[in-house]
C-alpha positions as CSV (number, residue, x, y, z in Angstrom):
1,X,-5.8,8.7,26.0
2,X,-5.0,6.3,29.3
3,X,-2.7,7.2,31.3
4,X,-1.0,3.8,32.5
5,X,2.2,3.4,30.8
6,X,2.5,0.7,29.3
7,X,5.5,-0.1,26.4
8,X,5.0,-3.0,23.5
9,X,8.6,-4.7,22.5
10,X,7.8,-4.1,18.9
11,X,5.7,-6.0,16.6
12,X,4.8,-9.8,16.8
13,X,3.4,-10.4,13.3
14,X,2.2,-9.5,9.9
15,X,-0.4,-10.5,8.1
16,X,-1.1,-10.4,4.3
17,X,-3.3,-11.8,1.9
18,X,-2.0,-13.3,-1.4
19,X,-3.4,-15.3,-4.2
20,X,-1.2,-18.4,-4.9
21,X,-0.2,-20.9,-2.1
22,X,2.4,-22.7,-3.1
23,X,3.8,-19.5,-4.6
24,X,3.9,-18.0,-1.9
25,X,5.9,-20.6,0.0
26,X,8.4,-20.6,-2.7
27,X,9.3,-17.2,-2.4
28,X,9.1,-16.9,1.7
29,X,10.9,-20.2,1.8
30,X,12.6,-20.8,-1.0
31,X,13.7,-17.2,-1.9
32,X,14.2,-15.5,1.8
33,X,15.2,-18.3,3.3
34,X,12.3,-18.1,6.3
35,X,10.9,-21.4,7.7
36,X,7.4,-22.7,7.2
37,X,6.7,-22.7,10.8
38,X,3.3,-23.4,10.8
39,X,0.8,-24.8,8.4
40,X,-3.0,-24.2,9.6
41,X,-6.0,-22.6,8.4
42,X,-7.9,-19.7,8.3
43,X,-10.0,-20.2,11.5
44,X,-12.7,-18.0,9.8
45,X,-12.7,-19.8,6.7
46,X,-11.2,-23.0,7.1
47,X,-11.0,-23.7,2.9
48,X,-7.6,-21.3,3.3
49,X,-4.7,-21.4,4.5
50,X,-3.0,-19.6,7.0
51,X,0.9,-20.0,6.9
52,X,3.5,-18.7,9.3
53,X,7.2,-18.1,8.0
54,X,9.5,-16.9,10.3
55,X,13.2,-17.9,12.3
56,X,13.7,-21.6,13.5
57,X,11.1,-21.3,16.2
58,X,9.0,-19.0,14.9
59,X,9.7,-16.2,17.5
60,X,7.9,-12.9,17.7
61,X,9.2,-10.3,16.3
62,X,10.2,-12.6,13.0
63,X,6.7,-13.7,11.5
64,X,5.4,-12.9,8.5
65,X,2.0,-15.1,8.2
66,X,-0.5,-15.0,4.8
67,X,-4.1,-16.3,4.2
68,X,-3.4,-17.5,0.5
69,X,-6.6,-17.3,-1.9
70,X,-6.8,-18.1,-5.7
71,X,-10.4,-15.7,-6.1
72,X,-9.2,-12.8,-4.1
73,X,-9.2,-9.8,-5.7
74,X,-5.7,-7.5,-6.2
75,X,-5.8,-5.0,-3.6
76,X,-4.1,-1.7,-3.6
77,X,-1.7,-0.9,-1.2
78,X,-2.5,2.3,0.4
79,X,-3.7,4.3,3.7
80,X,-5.2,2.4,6.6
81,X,-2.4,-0.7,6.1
82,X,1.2,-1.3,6.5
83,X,2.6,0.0,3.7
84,X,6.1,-1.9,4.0
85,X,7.6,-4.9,5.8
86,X,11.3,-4.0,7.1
87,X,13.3,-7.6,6.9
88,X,17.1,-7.2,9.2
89,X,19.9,-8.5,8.2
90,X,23.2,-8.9,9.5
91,X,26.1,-6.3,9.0
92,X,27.6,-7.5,5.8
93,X,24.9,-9.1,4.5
94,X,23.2,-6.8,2.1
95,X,25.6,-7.5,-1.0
96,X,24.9,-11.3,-0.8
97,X,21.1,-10.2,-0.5
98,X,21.4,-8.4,-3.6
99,X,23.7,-11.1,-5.9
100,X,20.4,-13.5,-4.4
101,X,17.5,-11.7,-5.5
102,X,19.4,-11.2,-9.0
103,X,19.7,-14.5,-9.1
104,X,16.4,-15.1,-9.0
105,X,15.4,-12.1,-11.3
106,X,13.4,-10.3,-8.5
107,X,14.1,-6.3,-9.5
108,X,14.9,-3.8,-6.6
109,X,15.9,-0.3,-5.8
110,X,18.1,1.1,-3.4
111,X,17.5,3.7,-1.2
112,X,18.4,5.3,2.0
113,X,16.2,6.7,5.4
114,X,17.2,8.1,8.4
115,X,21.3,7.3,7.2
116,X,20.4,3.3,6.8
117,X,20.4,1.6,3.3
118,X,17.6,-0.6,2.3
119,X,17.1,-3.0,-0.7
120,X,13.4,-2.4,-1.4
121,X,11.7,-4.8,-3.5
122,X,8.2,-6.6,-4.5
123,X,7.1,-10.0,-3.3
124,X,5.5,-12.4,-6.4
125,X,1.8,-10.4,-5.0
126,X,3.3,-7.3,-4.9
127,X,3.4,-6.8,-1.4
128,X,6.1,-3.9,-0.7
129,X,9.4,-5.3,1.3
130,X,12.4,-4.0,2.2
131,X,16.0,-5.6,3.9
132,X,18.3,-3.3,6.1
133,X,21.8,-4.0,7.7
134,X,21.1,-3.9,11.9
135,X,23.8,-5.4,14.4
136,X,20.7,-5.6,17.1
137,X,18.8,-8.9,16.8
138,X,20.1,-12.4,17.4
139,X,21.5,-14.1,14.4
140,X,19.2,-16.8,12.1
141,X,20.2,-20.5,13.5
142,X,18.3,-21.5,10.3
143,X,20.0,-22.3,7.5
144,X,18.0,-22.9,3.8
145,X,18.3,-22.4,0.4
146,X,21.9,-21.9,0.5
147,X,21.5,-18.8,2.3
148,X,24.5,-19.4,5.4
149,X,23.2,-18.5,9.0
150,X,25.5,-15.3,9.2
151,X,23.7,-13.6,5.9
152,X,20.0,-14.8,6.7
153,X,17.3,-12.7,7.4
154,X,17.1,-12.5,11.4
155,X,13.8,-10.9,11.7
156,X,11.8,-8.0,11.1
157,X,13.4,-4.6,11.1
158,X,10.0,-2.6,11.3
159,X,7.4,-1.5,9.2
160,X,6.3,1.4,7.1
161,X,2.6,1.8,8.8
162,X,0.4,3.9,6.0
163,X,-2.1,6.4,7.7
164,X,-4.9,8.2,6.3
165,X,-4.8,10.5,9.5
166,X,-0.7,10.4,10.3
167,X,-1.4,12.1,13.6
168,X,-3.7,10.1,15.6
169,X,-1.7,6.6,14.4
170,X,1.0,8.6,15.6
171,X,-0.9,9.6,18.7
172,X,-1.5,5.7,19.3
173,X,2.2,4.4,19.1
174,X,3.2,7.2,21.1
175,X,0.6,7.2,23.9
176,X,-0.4,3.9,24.0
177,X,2.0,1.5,22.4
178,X,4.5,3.4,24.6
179,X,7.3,3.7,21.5
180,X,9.5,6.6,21.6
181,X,9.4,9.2,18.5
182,X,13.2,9.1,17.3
183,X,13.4,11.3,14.2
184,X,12.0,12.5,11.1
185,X,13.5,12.0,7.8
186,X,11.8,13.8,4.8
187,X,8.1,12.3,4.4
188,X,8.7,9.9,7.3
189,X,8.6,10.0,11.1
190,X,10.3,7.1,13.1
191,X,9.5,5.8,16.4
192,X,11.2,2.8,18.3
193,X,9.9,0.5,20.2
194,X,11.9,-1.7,23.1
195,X,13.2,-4.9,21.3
196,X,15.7,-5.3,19.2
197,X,14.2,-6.2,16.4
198,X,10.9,-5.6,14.5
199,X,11.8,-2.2,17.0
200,X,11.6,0.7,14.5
201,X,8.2,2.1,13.1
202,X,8.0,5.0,10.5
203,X,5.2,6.6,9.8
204,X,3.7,8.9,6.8
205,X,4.1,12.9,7.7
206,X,1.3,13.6,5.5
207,X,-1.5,11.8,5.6
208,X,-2.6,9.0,2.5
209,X,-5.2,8.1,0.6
210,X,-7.2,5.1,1.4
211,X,-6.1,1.5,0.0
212,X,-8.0,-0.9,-0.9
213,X,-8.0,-4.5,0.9
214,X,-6.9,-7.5,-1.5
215,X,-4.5,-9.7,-2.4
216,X,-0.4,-8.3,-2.0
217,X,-1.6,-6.1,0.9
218,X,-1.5,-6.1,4.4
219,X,-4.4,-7.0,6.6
220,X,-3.3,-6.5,9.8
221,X,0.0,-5.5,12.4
222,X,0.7,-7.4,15.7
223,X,2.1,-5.9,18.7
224,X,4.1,-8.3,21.4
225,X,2.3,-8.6,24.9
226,X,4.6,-10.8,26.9
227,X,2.7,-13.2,28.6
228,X,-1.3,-13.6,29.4
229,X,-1.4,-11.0,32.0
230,X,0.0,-8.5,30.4
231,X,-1.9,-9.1,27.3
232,X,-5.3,-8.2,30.1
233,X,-3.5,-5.3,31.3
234,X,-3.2,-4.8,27.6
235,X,-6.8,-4.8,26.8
236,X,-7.7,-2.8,29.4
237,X,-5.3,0.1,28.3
238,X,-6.4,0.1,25.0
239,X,-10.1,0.0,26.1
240,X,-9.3,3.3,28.8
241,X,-7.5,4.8,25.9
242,X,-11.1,5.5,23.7
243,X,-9.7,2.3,21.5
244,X,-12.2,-0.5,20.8
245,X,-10.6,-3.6,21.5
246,X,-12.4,-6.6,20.8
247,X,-12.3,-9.6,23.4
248,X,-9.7,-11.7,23.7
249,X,-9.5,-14.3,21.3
250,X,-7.1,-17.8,21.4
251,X,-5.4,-18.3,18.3
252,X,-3.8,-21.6,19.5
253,X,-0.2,-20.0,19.1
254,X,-1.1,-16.9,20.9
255,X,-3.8,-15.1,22.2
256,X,-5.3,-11.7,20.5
257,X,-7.0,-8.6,20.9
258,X,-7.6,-6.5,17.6
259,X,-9.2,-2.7,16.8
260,X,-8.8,-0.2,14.6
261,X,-6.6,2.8,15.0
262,X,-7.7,6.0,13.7
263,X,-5.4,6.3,10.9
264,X,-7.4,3.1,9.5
265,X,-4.7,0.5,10.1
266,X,-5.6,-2.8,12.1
267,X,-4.2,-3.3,15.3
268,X,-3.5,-6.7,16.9
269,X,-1.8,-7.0,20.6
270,X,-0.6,-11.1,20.6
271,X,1.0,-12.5,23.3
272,X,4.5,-14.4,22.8
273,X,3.2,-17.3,24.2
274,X,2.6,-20.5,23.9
275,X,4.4,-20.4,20.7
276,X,4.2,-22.9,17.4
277,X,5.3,-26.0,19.3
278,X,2.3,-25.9,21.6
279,X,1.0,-28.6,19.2
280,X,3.9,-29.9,17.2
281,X,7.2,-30.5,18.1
282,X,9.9,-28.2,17.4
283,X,11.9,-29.8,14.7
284,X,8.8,-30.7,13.0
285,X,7.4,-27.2,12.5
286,X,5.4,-26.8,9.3
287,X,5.4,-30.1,8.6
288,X,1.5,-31.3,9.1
289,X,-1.5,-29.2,8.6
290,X,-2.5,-28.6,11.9
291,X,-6.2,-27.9,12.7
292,X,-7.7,-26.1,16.0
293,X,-9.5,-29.3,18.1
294,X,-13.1,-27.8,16.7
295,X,-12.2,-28.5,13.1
296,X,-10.3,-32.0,13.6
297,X,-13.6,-33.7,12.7
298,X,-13.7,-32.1,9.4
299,X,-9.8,-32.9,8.8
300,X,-10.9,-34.6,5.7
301,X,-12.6,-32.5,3.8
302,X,-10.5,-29.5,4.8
303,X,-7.4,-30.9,3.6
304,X,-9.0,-32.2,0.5
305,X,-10.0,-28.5,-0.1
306,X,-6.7,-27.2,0.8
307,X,-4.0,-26.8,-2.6
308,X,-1.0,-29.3,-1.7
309,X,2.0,-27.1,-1.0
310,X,5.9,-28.2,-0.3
311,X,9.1,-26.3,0.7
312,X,11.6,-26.7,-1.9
313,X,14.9,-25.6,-2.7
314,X,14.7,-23.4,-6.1
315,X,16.9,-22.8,-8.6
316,X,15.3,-19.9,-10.3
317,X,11.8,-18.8,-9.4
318,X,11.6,-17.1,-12.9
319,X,7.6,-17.3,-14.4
């Protein structure tokens, strides 16, 4: 491995694939109370969406994005993926988080790791998600659904990362992700990271069979770089480190490198900037489907392929 030290704040994004797009913004939205920050595409396949949900400006650190598909086929979550998306909460909060997802007949569990109680439950695709209580993190200045700034979700908490060789994704987080091993609690090993949110990692002891890709899986983990330069110095670590990043690519909100770690999990390092108002303004976020300059002279017949999708306020999500 490299030996220039270098430490990621935690994770930028997530990214998932699920069937049903306006589905999917009614439980992000609607349900969790996340904003629709950001309405694109799929710059690889431009007949799918790509949405972002995250806190009022999208920060890193708070963004869950998904690349909805009617014909994917159901994955199976498994090795080589995150297994489980950590969502913080304020102290205090978890009851009303419960009483919510009642409400809306979404099932859950309790359970507790490393002396913190989580909420765990499935998302409408059956991706795997989980809330925790955390005083680190600022609090939500978005406020939807009934869902009052003090109880909303403020970010990510972590992830569950699913490895079919636990030690060398371990090795990577440790030695070149520069996060800190903290702990291990029965099957799990956690390491932390330098933010204060989307901060702690845990890990499989044991090693996992292989998943399958699909829809209610996860396709890939971000890592924050915090500006352009570092995101090079980035590169280059990952490179020395006998990684395989691939070049640097511009995703209009940040820019990305991705490989493969040896536990079979996808990598991404993005960079926090420019952000989601880089081409809409602020308190317009999510509102217009907004296509990179190469694909504006399709706009047409992309958006006539595209499924129409609103927020809305629900009552009951109930099938």
């Amino acid at each position: 491995m490299g030996n220039i030290i270098k430490k990621t704040a935690g994770i930028h994004h997530i990214t998932c694939f699920v069937k049903d797009a306006q589905r999917n913004v009614d439980f992000y939205a609607g349900v969790l109370g996340l904003r629709l920050v950001k309405k694109t595409i799929n710059f690889d396949a431009p007949e799918v969406y790509h949405l972002y949900f995250g806190n009022e400006k999208g920060s890193p650190g708070t963004i869950m994005t998904f690349f909805p598909h009617e014909l994917s086929r159901k994955g199976r979550i498994g090795g080589g993926q995150v297994g489980t998306t950590t969502y913080v909460v304020p102290i205090g909060a978890i009851d009303f988080w419960k009483a919510r997802l009642m409400a809306f007949d979404i099932s859950f569990t309790e359970s507790t790791r490393f002396f913190e109680n989580y909420i765990e439950f499935l998302d409408l695709d059956g991706l795997q998600l989980e809330i925790v209580e955390r005083e680190d993190g600022a609090l939500s200045t978005w406020s939807f659904g009934g869902i009052p700034a003090d109880k909303a979700i403020k970010g990510f908490g972590g992830a569950v990362l699913y490895s079919v060789a636990s030690t060398k994704t371990m090795q990577v987080l440790e030695d070149v992700l520069g996060l800190e091993r903290v702990g291990q609690d029965g099957d799990f090993i956690r390491y932390k990271a330098e933010g204060d949110i989307g901060n702690l990692i845990d890990v499989n002891a044991e090693p996992m069979e292989w998943g399958i890709p699909g829809s209610g899986t996860v396709h890939h983990i971000a890592w924050r770089a915090k500006d352009f330069e570092d995101h090079d110095a980035w590169r280059s670590h990952v490179e020395s480190s006998g990684l395989q990043p691939t070049p640097i690519i511009d995703r209009q909100y940040f820019h990305a490198i991705y490989f493969r770690e040896q536990g079979g999990i996808l990598f991404e390092i993005a960079t926090d900037p420019p952000g989601f108002a880089n081409d809409e303004p602020e308190d317009h976020l999510g509102e217009a489907i907004m296509l990179p300059s190469w694909y504006e002279d399709s706009r047409a017949e992309i958006e006539k392929n595209l499924p129409p999708i609103q927020v809305r306020e629900l009552e009951s999500i109930k099938q």
